[in-house]
N, C-alpha and C positions, 0 to 999 in steps of 0.2 A: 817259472815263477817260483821265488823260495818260499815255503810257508811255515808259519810258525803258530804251531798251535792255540788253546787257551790259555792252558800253565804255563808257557813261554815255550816250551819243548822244541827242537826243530823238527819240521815233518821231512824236511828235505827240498830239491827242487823239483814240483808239477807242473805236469800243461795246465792250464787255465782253466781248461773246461772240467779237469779231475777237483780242481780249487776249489770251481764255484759250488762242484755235485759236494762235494764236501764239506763245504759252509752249511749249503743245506738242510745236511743232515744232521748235523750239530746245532743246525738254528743260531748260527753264528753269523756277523759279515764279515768278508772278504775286502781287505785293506788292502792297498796298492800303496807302497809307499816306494817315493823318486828318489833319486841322486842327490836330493836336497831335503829329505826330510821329512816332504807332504804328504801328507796322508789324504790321500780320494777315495773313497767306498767307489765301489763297482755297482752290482744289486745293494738295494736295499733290503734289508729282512727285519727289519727294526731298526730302535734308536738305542744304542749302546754307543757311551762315552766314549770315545775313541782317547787313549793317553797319550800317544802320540804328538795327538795336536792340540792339547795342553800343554806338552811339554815345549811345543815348534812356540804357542803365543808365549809364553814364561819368558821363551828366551827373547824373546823379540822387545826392545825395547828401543822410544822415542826418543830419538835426543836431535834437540834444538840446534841448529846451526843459527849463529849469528851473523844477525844483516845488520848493514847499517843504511839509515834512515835518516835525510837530510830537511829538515826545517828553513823557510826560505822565511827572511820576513827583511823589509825597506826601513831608511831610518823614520818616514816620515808613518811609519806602521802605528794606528791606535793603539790605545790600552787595553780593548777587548780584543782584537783581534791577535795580541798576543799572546791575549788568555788564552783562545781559541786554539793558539795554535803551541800554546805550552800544556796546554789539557791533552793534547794528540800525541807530542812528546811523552808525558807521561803515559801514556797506552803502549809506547813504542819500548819505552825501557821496562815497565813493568812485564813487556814478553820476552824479555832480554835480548834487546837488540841495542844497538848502539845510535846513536843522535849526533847528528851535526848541523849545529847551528849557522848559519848563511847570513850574512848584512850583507844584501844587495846595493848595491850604488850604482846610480845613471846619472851621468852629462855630468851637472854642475852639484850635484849631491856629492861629491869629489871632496868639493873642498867645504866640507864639515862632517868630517867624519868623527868630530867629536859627538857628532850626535848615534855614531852607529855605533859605537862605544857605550854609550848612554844604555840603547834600545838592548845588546847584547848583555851589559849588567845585569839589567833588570830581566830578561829571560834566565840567567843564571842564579838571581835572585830565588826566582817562582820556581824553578828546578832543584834547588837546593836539598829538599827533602827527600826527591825521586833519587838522585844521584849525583853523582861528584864530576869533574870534570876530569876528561883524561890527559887533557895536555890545554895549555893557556889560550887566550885569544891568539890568533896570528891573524897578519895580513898578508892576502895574498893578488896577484894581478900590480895594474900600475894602482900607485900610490905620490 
């Protein structure tokens, strides 16, 4: 085990057992740190900040992968339920993910698809302030 003193000093490499009688006597703790960084105390002998693992959380930083998140809604879909379901949208972009809007059609709903035209407007309407669109209506499936 390498050890390195308080003032940074190196002591050199000890057995374990001369580490720990050395921590000791210094009333110091005895840091193990891995191949990656981490810093695990061994005995505990107190609470002394380890900088280590300051410096290990510093560098650690969250970053958001973007999902995307698909909104289903019918032409014959209400007005609140669209709210409903543009309120949920808005949750989904505010954590930066992305939305796709869905006009479901069944059977004979085929043929008035002016109406799912209609239904997708006015969702793009209510979205307007959350976000923009990233690419136009499209149809897709038979038509």
């Amino acid at each position: 085990m390498r050890v390195i003193g308080a003032d940074g000093s190196q002591l050199g490499v000890i057995a374990t057992e001369q580490a720990l009688s050395l921590a000791r006597e210094q009333e110091m703790d005895l840091v193990e740190v891995g191949p990656h960084r981490k810093a695990t105390r061994l005995p505990s002998h107190g609470f002394r900040q380890i900088q280590i693992l300051a410096e290990e959380k510093a560098h650690s930083t969250h970053s958001h992968h973007t999902k995307i998140k698909e909104i289903r809604v019918r032409p014959k879909t209400g007005d609140h339920d669209i709210e409903t379901k543009v309120n949920q949208a808005k949750g989904f972009l505010a954590h930066k993910d992305k939305v796709i809007v869905s006009v479901v059609f069944r059977g004979r709903e085929l043929a008035h698809i002016e109406e799912g035209h209609r239904v997708l407007k006015r969702v793009l309407q209510l979205l307007d302030e959350a976000g923009k669109p990233e690419s136009p209506p499209s149809q897709q499936g038979s038509a």
